[in-house]
C-alpha positions as CSV (number, residue, x, y, z in Angstrom):
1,X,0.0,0.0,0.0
2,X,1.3,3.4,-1.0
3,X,0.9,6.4,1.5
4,X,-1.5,8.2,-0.1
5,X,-4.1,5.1,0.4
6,X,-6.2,4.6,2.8
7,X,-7.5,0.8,3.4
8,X,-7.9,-2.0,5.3
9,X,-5.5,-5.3,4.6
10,X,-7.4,-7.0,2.0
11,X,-9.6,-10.6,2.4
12,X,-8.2,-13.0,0.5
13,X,-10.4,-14.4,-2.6
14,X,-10.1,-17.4,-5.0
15,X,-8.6,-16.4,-7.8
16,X,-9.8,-17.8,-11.3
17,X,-12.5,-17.9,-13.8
18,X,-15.4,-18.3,-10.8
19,X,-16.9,-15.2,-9.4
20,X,-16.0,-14.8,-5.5
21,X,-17.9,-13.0,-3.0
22,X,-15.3,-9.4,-3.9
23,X,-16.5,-9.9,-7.6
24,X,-20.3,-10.2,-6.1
25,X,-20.3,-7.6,-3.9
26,X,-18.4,-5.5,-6.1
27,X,-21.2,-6.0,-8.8
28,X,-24.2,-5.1,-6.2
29,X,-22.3,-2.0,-5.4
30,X,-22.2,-1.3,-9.1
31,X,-25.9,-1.9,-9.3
32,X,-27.2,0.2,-6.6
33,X,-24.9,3.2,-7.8
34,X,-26.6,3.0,-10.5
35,X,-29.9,2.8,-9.2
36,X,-29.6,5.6,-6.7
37,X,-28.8,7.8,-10.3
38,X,-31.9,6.4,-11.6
39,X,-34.3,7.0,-9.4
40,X,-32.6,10.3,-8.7
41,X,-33.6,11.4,-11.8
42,X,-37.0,9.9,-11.4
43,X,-37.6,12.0,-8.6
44,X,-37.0,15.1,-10.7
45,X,-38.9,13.8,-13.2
46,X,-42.1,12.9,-10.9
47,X,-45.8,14.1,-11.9
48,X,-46.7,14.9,-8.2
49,X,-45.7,15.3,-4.8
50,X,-46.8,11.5,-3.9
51,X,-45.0,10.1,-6.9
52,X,-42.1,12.1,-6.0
53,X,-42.0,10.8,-1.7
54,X,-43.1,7.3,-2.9
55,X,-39.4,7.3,-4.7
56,X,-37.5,9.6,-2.6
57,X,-38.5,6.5,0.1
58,X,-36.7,3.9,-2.4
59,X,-34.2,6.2,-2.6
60,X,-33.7,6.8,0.6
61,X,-33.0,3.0,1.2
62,X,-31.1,1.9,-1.6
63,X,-28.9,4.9,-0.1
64,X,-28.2,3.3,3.4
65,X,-27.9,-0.4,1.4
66,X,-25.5,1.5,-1.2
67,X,-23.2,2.5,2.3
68,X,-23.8,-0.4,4.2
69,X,-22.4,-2.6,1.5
70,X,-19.6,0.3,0.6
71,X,-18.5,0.0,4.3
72,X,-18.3,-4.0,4.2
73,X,-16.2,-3.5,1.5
74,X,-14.0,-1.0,2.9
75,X,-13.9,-3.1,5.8
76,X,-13.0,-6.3,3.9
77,X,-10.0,-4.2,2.0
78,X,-11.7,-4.6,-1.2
79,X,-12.4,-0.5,-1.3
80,X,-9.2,1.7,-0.9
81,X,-9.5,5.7,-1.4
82,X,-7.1,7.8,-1.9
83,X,-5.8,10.7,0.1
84,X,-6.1,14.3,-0.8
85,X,-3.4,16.6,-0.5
86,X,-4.6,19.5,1.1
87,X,-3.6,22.5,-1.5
88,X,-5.8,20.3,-3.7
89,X,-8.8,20.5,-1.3
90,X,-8.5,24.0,-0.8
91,X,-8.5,24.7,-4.4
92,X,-11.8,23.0,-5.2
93,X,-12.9,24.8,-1.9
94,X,-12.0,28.2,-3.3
95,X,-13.3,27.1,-7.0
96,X,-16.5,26.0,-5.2
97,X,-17.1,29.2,-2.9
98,X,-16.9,32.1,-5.8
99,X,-19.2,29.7,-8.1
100,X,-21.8,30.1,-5.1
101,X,-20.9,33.7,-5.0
102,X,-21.6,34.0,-8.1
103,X,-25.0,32.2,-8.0
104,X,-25.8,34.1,-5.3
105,X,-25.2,37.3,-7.2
């Protein structure tokens, strides 16, 4: 691991043609990502208010399942992030705060 990662030491999985339980999980993230987009932008899309909370509800789940099964994977070291350097934070912060000046303008 290089120092600007952040993880856990990794679960061992068989290797080969079979899917393992990284290559599943790894796949469900993948899924509810993209579901979370999708109903997203079927909540801006929604004909009326109880349209719009019935999928904010699904949403709202497939959210905490999304993080739940982001943490396990974290957890498991199959999920590494990377660390920021701090110049590069600030930038985006200081990128970020005139474009909501500007907004606000």
């Amino acid at each position: 691991m290089n120092n600007n990662q952040i993880s856990n030491p990794k679960t061992s999985v068989p290797t080969g043609i079979n899917m393992n339980d990284k290559d599943y999980i790894t796949s469900l993230l993948t899924c509810l990502k993209d579901m979370e987009k999708n109903y997203v932008i079927a909540m801006t899309e929604a004909s009326c208010e109880n349209l719009y909370e019935q999928y904010n509800n699904i949403f709202q789940n497939l959210s905490k399942l999304q993080r739940e099964v982001y943490e396990l994977m974290f957890r498991k070291g199959w999920y590494c992030l990377e660390k920021a350097q701090s110049d590069k934070i600030d930038q985006k912060y200081q990128m970020l705060n005139q474009e909501y000046k500007d907004l606000s303008n």
